[in-house]
N, C-alpha and C positions, 0 to 999 in steps of 0.2 A: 700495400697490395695494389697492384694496376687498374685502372679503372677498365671496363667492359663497356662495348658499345654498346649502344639501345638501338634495336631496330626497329624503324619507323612502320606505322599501320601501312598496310598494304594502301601503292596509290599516292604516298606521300612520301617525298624526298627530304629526307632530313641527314642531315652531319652531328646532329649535339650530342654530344658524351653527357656519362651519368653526371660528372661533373660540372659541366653546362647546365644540365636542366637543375641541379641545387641548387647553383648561383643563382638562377631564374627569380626561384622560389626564395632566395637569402635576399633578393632584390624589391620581395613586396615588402609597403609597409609596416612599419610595429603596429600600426593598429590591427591590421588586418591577420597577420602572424599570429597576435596572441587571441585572436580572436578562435582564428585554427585551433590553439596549443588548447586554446577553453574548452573547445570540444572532444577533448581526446580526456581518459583515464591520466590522473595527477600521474602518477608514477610513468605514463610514458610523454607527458608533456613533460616532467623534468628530464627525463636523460634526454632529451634532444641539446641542453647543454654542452653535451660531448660533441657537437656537429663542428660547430667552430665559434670562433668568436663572434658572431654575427649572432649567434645563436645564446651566447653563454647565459645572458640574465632575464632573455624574454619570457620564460615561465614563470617568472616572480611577478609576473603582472597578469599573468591568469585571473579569469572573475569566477571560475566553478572550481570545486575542488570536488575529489569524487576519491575518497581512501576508503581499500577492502582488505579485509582483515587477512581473508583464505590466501591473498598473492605475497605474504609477506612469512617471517617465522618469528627469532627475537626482534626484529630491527622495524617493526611495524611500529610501535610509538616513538622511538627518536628520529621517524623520518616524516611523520606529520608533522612532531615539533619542530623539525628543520626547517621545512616547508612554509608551516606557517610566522613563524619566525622571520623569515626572508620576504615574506609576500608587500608587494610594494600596491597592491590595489585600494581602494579606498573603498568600494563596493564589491561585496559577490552576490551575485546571481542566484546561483547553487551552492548547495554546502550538502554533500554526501557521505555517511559512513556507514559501512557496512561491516558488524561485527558478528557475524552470524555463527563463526567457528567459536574456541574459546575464547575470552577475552578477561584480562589481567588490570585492564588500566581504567579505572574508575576514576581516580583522581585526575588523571591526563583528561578525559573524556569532558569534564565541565571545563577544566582550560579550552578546552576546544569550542566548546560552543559557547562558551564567554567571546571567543576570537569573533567566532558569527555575528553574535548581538552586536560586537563592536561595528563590526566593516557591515553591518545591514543586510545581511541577509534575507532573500525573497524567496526562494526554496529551501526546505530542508527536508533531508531523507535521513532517518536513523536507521537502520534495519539489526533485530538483535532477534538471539536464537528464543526459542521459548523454553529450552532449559536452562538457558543463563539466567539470574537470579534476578529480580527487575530493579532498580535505582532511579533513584530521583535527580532531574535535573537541573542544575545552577536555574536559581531564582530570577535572575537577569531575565533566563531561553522562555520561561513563560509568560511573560510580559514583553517580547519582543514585538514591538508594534510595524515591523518592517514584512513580516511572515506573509507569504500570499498563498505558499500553497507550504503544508506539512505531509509527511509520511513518519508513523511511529511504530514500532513493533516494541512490545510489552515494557512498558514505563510506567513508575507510580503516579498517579495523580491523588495521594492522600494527601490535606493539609496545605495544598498548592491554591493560590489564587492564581485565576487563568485569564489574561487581559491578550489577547490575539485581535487585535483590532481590524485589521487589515484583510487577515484569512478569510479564504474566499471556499478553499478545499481542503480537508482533511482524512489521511487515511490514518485508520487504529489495527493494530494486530495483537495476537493473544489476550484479550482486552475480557478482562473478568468480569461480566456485563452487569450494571450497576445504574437504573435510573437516576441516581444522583451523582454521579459522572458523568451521564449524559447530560443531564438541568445545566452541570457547571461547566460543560462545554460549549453548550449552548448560549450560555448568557456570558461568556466570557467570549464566544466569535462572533457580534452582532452581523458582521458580512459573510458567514459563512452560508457558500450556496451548495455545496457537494459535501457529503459525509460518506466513505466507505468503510465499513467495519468488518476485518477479516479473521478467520480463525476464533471463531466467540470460542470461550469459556462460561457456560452456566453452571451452576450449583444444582443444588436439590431446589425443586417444588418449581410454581411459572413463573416467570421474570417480566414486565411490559418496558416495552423502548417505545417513550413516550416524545417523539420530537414535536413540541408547539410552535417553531421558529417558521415565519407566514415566507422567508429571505432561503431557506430551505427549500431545493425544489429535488432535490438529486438525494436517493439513498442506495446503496449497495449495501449486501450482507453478503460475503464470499465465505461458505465454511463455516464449520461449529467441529468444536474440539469433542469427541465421543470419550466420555465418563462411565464408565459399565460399575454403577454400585445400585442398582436395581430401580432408581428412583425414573418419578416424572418430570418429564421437564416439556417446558414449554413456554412459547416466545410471543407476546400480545404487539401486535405492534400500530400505535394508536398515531398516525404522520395524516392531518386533516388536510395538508399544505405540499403535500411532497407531488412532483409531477412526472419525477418519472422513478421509476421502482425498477432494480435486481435484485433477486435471491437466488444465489446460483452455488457452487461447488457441492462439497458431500456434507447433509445434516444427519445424516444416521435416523437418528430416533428420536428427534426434536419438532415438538409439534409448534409448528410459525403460524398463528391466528394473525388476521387483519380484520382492526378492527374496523378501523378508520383511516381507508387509504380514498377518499373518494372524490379527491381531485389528482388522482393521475391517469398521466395521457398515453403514458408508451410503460408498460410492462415485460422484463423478463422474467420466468419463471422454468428456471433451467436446471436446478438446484437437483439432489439427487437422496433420496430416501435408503434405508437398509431395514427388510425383515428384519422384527425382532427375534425370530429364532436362528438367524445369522450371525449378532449380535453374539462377542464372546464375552464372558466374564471370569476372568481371571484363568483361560486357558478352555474352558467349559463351553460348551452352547449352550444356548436358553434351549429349554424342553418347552418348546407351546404348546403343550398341553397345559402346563401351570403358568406363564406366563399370557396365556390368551390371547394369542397369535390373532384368530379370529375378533377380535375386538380391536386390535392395533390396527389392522386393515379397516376393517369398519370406519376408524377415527378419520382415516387419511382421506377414505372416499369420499367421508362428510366434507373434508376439506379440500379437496380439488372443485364438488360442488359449489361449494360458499368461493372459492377464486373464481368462477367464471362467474359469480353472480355479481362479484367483486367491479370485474374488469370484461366486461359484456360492454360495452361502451368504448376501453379502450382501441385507440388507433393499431397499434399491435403490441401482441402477447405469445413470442416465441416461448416455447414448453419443451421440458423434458421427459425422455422414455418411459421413465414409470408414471408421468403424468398421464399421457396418451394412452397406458397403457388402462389406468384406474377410469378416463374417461371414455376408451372404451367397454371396458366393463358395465357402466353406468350408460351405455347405449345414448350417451348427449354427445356423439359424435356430429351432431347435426346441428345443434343447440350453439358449437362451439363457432362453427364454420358458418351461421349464420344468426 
């Protein structure tokens, strides 16, 4: 096919064909090349292979790999194993996968992040659906002392010792909330400074998220999974050490007590509540008449209350609508603002 000129930004005289300006780019360093290819999605850092020979094995030296399950169909695991198979780096950076469709390949999956622990990985991002079934990861990935930042969506942590030495930030998804997977998180990341936990899963009856960790300053709660089998639930959350605090996305019907947040400096509080007579079960709506609609509002007003008596001191505490809306109710619209 003939190559096409490229016509120059207005202003500037140029002659170089598209073919000119590759050679340009085929004329920066390998360092700097793979440095590029690192930043781009594995799957299009390798097909630049096809460019030319100049091109042909610079992605085998990639330090990020970054595989997604939804851009592939059967050929998603023999092209990770290609991939990693070939990789000529000694470190990565990054180490991403994303299995969020279905996913087949459980025994490939711990080869995989056996690969990781070998070459040193400093990031990792898992991301899996929360209808996929959850599995446990090669004993090596929990004791990888190279980890700085982790991302996990629904993984067992039954029976595992957790030695994350390094870890500084961790995010947890679908995470069936368990004060003693939080202790052994905790005491297996001595550095860890950021915890976000999204998408909770509670049970029946209240749950407390007790983080003692003084190296702790950072807590996010994004979302809570809504269970409609009649029960109460409710979230204690006792962080003496945390300094800066969000709770935000949609908690339904989930009542979030603090008990002990009283060394933080910056609060969000953006998170978002649903009437219990909104609230389906099993196709039905709650009648609040029997479920005491008036008494679930009651709870919540107490609890916006008890927050600003919380975070009256805070430097800032952005809120959400039905926050604003219970504090207007409660006429401390003045209370809040000064």
């Amino acid at each position: 096919m003939p190559h096409k000129a490229v016509a120059p930004p207005s202003g500037i005289s140029s002659n170089l064909t598209v073919t000119e300006t590759l050679d340009r780019i085929s004329q920066l360093p390998d360092l700097l090349l793979v440095e590029i290819l690192s930043l781009l999605p594995t799957k299009d850092a390798f097909t630049t292979c096809i460019l030319s020979k100049r091109w042909r094995y610079l992605w085998t030296s990639i330090h990020n790999f970054s595989f997604t399950c939804r851009n592939y169909r059967e050929n998603f695991a023999p092209f990770v194993d290609y991939v990693l198979a070939h990789s000529v780096s000694s470190k990565i950076k990054k180490f991403e996968l994303d299995y969020s469709q279905e996913f087949k390949y459980y025994s490939q999956l711990s080869q995989w992040l056996i690969f990781a622990v070998k070459r040193k990985a400093e990031d990792a991002v898992l991301w899996s659906s929360p209808f996929i079934k959850t599995c446990a990861l090669p004993e090596s990935f929990y004791t990888c002392s190279t980890l700085i930042t982790l991302a996990l969506g629904r993984f067992n942590f039954d029976n595992v010792v957790i030695a994350w030495k390094s870890l500084k930030s961790i995010k947890l998804g679908n995470l069936f909330l368990d004060n003693d997977i939080i202790a052994k998180l905790l005491s297996g990341c001595p550095a860890l400074e950021t915890m976000e936990l999204y998408d909770l899963v509670l049970l029946k009856g209240p749950r407390r998220l007790e983080i003692k960790s003084s190296n702790l300053k950072r807590l996010k709660l994004n979302g809570h999974w809504l269970i409609n089998d009649g029960s109460f639930r409710s979230l204690e959350i006792f962080a003496p050490y945390i300094q800066h605090l969000k709770i935000s996305g949609d908690f339904y019907d989930l009542k979030c007590v603090l008990v002990d947040v009283s060394a933080v400096i910056t609060s969000n509080l953006t998170f978002n509540i649903t009437c219990i007579k909104d609230i389906q079960d099993g196709g039905q709506e709650f009648d609040p008449e029997e479920d005491s609609c008036r008494d679930y509002h009651q709870f919540f007003r107490t609890l916006v209350h008890h927050y600003i008596l919380c975070f009256c001191f805070a430097s800032e505490l952005p809120i959400g609508t039905w926050f604003t809306e219970v504090c207007f109710y409660l006429r401390v619209l003045f209370f809040v603002c000064f």
